[in-house]
DSSP file (Angstrom, degrees, kcal/mol; ACC not computed):
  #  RESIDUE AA STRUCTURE BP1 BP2  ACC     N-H-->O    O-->H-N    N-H-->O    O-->H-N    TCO  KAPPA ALPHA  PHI   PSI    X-CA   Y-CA   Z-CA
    1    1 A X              0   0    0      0, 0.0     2,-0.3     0, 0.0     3,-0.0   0.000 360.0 360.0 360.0 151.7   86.4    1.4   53.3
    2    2 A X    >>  -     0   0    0      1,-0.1     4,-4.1    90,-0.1     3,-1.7  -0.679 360.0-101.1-117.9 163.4   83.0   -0.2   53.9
    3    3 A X  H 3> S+     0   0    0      1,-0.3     4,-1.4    -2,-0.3     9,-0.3   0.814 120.1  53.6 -63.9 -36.6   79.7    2.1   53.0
    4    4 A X  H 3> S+     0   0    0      2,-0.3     4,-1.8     1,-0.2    -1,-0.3   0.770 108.6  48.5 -59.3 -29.9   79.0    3.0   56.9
    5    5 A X  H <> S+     0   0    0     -3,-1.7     4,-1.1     2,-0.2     6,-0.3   0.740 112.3  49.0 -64.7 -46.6   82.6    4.3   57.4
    6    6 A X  H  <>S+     0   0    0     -4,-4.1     5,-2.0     2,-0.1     3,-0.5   0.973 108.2  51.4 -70.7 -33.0   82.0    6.2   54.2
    7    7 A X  H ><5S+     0   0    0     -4,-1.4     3,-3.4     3,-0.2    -2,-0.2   0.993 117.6  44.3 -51.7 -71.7   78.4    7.6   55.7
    8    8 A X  H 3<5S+     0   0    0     -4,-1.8    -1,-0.2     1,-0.4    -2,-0.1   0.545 111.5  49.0 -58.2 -11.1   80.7    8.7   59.0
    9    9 A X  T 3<5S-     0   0    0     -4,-1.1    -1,-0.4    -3,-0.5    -2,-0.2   0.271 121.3-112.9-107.2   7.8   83.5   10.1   57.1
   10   10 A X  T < 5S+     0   0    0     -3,-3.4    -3,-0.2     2,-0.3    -2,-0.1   0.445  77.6 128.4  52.3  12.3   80.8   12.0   55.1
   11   11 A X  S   <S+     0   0    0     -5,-2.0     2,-0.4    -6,-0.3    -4,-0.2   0.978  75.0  30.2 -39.4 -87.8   81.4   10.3   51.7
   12   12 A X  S    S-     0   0    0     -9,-0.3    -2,-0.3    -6,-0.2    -1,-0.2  -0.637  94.4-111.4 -67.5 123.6   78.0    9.5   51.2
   13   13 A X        +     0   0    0     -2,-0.4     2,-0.3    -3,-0.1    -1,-0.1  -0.287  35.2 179.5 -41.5 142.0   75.2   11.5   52.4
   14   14 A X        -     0   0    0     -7,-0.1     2,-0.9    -4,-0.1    14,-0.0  -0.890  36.8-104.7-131.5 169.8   72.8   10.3   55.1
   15   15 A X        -     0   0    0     -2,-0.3    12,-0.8    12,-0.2     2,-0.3  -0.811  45.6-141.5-111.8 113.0   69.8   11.6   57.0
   16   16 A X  E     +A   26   0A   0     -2,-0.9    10,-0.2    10,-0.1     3,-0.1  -0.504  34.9 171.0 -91.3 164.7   71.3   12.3   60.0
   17   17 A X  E     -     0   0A   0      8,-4.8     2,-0.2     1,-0.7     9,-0.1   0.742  69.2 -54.7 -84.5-105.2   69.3   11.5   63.8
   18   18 A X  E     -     0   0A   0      8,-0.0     7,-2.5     2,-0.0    -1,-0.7  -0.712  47.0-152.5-128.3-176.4   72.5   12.2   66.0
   19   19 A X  E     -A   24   0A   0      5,-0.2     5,-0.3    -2,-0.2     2,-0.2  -0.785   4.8-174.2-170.3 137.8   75.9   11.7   66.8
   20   20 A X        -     0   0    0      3,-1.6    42,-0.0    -2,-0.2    -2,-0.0  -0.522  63.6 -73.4-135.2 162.3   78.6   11.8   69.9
   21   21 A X  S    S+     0   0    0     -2,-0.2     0, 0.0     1,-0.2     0, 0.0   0.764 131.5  36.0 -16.7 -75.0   82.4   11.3   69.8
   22   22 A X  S    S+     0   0    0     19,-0.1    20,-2.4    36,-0.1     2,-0.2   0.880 113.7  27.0 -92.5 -72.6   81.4    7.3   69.3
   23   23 A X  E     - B   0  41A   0     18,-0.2    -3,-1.6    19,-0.1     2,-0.5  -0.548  50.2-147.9-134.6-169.9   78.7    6.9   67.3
   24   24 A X  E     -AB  19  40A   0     16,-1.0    16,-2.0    -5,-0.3     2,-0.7  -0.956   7.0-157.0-133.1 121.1   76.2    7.9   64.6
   25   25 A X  E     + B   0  39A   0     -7,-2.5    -8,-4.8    -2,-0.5    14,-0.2  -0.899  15.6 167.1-121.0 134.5   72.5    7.6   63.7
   26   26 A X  E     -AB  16  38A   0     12,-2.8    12,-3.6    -2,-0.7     2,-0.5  -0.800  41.7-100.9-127.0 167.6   70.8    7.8   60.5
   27   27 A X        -     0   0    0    -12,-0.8   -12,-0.2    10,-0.2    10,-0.1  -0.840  47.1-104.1-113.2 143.2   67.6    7.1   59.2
   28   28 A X        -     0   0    0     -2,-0.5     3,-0.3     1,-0.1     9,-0.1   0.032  17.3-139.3 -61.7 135.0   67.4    3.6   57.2
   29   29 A X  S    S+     0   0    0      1,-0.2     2,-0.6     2,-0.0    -1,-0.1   0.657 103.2  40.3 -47.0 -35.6   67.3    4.2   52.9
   30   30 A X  S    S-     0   0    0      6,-0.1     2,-0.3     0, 0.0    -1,-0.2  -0.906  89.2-163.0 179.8  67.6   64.5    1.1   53.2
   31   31 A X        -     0   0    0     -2,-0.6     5,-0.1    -3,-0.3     6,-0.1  -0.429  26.1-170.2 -98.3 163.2   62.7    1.6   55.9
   32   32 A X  S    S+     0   0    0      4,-0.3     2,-0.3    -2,-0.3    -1,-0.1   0.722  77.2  21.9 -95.2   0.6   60.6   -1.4   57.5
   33   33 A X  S    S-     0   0    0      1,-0.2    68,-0.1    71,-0.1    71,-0.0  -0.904  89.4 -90.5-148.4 157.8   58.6    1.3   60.1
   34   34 A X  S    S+     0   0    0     -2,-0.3     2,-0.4     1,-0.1    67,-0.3   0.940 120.0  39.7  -7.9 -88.9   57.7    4.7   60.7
   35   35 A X  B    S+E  100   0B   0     65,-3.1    65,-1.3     1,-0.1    -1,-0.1  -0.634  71.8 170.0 -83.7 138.8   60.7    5.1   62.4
   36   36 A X        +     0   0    0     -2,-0.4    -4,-0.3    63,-0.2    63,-0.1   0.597   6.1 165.2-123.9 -10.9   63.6    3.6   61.2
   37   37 A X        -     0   0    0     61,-0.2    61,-2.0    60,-0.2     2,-0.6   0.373  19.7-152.9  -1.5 110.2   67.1    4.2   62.5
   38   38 A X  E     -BC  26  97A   0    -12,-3.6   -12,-2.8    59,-0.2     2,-0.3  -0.966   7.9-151.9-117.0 142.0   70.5    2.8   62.3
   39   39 A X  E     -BC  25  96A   0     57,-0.6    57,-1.3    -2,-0.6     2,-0.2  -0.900  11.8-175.8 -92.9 130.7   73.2    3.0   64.7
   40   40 A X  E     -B   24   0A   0    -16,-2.0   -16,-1.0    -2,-0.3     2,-0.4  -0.543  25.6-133.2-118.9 151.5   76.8    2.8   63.7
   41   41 A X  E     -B   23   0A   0     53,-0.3   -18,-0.2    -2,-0.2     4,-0.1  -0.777  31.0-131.4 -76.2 136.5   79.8    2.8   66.2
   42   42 A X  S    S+     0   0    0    -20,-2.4     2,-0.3    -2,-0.4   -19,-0.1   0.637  89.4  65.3 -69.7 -22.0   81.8    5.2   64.5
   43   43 A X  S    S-     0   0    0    -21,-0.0     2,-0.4     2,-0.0    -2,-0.2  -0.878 107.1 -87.5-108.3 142.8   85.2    3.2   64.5
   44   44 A X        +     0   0    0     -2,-0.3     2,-0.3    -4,-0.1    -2,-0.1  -0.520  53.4 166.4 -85.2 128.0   84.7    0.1   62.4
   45   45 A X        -     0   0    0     -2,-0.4    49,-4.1    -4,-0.1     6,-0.1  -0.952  26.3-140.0-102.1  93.0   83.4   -2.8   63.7
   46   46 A X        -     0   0    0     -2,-0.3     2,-0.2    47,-0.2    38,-0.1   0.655  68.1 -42.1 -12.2 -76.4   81.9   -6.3   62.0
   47   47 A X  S  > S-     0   0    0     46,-0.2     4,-1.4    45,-0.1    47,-0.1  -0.791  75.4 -66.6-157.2-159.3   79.3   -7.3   63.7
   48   48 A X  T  4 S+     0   0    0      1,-0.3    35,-0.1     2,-0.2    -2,-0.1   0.874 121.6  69.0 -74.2 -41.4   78.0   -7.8   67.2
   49   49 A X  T  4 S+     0   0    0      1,-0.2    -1,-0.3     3,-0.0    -3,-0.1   0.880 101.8  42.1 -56.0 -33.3   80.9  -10.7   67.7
   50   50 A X  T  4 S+     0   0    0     -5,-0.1    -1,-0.2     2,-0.1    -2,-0.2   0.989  93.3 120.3 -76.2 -58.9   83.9   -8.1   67.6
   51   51 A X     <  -     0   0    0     -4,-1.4     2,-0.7     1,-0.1    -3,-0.1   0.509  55.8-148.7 -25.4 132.2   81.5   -5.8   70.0
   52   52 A X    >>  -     0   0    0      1,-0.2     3,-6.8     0, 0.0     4,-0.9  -0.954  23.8-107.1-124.9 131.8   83.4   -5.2   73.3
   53   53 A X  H 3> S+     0   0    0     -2,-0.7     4,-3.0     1,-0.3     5,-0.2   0.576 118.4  46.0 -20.5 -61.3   81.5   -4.8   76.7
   54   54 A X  H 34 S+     0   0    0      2,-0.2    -1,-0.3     1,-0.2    -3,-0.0   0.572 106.1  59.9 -76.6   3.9   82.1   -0.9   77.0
   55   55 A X  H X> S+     0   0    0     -3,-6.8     3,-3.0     2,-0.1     4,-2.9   0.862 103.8  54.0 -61.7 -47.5   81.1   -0.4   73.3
   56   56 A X  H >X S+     0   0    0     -4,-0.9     3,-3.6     1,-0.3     4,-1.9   0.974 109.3  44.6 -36.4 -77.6   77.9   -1.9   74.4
   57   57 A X  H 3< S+     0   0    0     -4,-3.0    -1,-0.3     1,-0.3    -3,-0.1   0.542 110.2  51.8 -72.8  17.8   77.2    0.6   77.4
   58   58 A X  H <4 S+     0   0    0     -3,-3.0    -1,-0.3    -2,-0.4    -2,-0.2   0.455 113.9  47.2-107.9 -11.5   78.1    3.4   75.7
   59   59 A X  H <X S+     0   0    0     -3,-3.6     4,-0.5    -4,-2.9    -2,-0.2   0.584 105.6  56.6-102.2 -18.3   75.5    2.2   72.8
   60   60 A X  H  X S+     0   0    0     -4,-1.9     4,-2.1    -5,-0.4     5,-0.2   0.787 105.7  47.9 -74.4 -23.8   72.9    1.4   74.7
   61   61 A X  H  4 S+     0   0    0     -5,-0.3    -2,-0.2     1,-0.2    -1,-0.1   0.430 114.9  54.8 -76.1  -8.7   72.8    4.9   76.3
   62   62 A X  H  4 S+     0   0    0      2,-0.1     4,-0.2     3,-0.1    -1,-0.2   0.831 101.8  46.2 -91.4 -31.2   73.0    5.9   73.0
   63   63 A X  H >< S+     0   0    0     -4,-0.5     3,-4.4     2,-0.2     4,-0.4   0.981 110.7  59.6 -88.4 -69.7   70.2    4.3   71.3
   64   64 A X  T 3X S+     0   0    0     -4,-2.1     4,-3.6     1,-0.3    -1,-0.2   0.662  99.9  51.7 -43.0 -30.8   68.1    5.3   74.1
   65   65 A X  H 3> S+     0   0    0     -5,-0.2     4,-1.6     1,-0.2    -1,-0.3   0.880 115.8  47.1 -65.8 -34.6   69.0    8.9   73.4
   66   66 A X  H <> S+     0   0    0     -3,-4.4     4,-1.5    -4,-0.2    -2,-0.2   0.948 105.6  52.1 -62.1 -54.5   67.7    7.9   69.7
   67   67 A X  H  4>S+     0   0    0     -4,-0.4     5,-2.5     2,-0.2     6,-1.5   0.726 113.9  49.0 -74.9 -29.0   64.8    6.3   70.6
   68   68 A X  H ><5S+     0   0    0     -4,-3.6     3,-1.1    -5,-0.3     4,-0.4   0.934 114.4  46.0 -81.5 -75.0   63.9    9.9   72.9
   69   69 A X  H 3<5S+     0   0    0     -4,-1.6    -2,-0.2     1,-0.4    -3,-0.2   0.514 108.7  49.3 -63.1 -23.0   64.6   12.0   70.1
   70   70 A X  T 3<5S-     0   0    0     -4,-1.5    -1,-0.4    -5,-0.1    -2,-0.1  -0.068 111.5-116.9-113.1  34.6   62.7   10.2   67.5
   71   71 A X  T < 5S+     0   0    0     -3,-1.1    -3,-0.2     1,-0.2    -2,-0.2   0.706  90.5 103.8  30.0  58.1   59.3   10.1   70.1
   72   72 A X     >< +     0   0    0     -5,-2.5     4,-1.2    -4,-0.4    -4,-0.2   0.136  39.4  99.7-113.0  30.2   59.2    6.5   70.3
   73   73 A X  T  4 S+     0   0    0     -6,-1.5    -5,-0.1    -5,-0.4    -6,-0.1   0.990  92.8  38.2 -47.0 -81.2   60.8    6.1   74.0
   74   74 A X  T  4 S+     0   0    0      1,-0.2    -1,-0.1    -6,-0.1     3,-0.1   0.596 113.9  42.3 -46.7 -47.9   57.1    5.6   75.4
   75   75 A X  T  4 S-     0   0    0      1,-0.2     2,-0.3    -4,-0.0    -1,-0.2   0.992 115.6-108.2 -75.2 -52.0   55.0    3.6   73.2
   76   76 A X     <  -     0   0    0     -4,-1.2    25,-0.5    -9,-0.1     2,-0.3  -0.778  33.4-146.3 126.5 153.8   57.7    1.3   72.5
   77   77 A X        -     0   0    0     -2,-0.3     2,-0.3    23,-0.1    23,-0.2  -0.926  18.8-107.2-176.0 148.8   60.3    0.2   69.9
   78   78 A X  E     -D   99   0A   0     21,-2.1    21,-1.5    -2,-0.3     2,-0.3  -0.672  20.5-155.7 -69.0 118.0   62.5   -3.0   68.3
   79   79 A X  E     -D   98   0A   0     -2,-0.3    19,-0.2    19,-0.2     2,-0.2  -0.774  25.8-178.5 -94.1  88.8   66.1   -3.1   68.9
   80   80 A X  E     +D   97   0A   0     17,-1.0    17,-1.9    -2,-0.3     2,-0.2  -0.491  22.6 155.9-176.1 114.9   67.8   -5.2   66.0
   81   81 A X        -     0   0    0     15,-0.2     2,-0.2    -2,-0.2    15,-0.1  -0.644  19.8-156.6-163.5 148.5   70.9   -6.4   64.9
   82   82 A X        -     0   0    0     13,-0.3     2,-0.9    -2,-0.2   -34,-0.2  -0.342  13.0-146.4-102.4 173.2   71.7   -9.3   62.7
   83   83 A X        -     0   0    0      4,-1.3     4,-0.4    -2,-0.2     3,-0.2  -0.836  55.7 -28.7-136.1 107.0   75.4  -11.2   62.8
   84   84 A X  S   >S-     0   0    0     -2,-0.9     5,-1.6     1,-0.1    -1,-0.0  -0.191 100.2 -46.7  66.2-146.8   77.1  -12.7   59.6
   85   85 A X  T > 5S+     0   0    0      1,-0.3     3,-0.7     2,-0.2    -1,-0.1   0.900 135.5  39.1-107.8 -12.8   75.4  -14.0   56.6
   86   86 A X  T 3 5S+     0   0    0     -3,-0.2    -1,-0.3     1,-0.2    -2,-0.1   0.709 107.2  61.7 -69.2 -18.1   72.6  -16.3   58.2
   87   87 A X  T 3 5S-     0   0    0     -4,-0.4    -4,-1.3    -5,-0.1    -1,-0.2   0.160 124.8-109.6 -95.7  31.0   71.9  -13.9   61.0
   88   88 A X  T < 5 +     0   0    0     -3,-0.7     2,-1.0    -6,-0.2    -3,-0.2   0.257  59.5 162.7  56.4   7.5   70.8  -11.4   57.7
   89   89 A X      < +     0   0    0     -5,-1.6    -1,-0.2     1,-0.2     3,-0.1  -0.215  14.8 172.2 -69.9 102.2   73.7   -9.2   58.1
   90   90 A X        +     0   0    0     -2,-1.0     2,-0.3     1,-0.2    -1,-0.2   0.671  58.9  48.7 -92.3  -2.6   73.8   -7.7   55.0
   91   91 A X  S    S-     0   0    0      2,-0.1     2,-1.8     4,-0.1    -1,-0.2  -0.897  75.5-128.1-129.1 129.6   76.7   -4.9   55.9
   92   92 A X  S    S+     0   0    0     -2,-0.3     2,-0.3    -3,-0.1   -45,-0.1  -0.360  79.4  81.8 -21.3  30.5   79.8   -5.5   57.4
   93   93 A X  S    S-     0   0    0     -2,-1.8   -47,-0.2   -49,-0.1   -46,-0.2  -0.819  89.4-105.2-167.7 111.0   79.9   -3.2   60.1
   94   94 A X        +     0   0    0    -49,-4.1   -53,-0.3    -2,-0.3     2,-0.2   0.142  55.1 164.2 -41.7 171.0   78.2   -3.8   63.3
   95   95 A X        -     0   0    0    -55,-0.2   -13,-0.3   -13,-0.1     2,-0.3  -0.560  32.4-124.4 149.3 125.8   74.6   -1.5   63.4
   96   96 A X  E     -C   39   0A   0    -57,-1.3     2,-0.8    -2,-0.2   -57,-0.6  -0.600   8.4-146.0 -49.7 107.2   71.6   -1.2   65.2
   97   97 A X  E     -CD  38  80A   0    -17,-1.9   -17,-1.0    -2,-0.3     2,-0.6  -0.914  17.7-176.4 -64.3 102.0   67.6   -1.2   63.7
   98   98 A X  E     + D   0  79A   0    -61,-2.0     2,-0.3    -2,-0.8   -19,-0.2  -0.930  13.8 168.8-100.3  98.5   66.0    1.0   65.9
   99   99 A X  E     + D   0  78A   0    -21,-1.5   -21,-2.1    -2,-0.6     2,-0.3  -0.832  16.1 117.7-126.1 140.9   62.2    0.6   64.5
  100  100 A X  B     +E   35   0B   0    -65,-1.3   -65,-3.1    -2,-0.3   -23,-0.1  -0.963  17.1 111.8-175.5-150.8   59.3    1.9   66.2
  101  101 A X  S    S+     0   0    0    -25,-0.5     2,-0.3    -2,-0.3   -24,-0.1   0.378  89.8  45.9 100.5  -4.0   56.4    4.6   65.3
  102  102 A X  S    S-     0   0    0    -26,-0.2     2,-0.8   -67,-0.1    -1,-0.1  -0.953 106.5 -82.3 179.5 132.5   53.6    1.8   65.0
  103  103 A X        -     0   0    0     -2,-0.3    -3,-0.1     1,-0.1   -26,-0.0  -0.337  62.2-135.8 -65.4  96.5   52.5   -1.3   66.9
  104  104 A X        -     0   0    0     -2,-0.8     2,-0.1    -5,-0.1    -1,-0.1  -0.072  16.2-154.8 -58.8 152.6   55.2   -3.5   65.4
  105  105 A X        -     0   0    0      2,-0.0     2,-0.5     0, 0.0    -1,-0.0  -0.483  19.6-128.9-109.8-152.2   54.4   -7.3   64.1
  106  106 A X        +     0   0    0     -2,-0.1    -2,-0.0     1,-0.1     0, 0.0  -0.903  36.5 169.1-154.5 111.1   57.4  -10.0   64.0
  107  107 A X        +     0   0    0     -2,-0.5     2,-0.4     2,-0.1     3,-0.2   0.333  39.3  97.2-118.8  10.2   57.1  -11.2   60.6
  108  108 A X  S    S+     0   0    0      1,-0.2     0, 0.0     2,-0.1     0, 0.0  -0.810 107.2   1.3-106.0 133.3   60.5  -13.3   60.0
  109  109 A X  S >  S+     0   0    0     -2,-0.4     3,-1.2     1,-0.1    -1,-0.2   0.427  89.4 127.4  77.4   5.4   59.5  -16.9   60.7
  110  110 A X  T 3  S+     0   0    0      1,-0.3    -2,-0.1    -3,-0.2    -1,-0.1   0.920  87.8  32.2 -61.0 -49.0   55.7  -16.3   61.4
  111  111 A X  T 3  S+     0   0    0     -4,-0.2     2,-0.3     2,-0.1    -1,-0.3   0.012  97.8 127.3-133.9   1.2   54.9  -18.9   58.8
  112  112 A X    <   -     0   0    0     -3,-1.2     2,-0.3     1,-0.0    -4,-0.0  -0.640  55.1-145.6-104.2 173.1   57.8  -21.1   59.3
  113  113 A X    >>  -     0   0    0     -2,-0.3     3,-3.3     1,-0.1     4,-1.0  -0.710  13.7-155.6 -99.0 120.8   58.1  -24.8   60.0
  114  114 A X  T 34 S+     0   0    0     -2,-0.3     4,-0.3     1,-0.3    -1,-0.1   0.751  92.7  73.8 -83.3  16.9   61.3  -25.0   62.4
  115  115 A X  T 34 S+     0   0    0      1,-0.2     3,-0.4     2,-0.2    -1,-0.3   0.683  83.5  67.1 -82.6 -22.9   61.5  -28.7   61.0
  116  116 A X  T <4 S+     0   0    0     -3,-3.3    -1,-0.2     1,-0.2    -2,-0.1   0.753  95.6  59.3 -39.0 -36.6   62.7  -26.9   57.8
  117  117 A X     <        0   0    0     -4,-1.0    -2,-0.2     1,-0.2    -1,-0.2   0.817 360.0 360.0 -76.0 -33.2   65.6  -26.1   59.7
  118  118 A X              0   0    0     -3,-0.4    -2,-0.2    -4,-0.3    -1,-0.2   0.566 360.0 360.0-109.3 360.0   67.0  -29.4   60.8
């Protein structure tokens, strides 16, 4: 069982935001903002590639409901998630960065050359 299934099953502790039938939000161990937030589908899922068109609309209505509870609906906020092991994913179970609190800055790649890349 992978460490976000254990979070949802109540293995491990979290700080929880909310949570519905579907899914679950806690707020990130390491966080990169004020607000910090990840959202989990509660039944396990990889990444964003496995993700099936009515997970999606039921998770977007969901992070909005995060993003009102945690007062950063209005100024604004980052929605985030990275897919396999170049796209940073560093756990196996699809999930949401919901960052806000703070005028964010976008600090992956500021300073790279994208000739590095090819």
């Amino acid at each position: 069982m992978c460490l976000f299934c254990k979070i949802v099953e109540k293995e491990i502790p979290s700080n929880l935001v909310m949570e519905n039938d579907e899914f679950y939000a806690f707020h990130d161990i390491n966080p990169k903002a004020p607000v910090h937030v990840l959202v989990i589908p509660k039944i396990h899922v990889d990444s964003f590639n496995e993700l099936t068109g009515e997970m999606m609309k039921n998770m977007t209505s969901f992070i909005q409901e995060v993003a009102l509870k945690t007062d950063i609906k209005e100024a604004g906020y980052r929605v985030i998630t990275n897919v396999g092991d170049n796209g940073g994913q560093e756990v196996k179970h699809l999930h949401w960065h919901v960052l806000g609190g703070a005028k964010l800055k976008w600090g992956h790649f500021s300073d790279a050359n994208a000739k590095d890349f090819f």
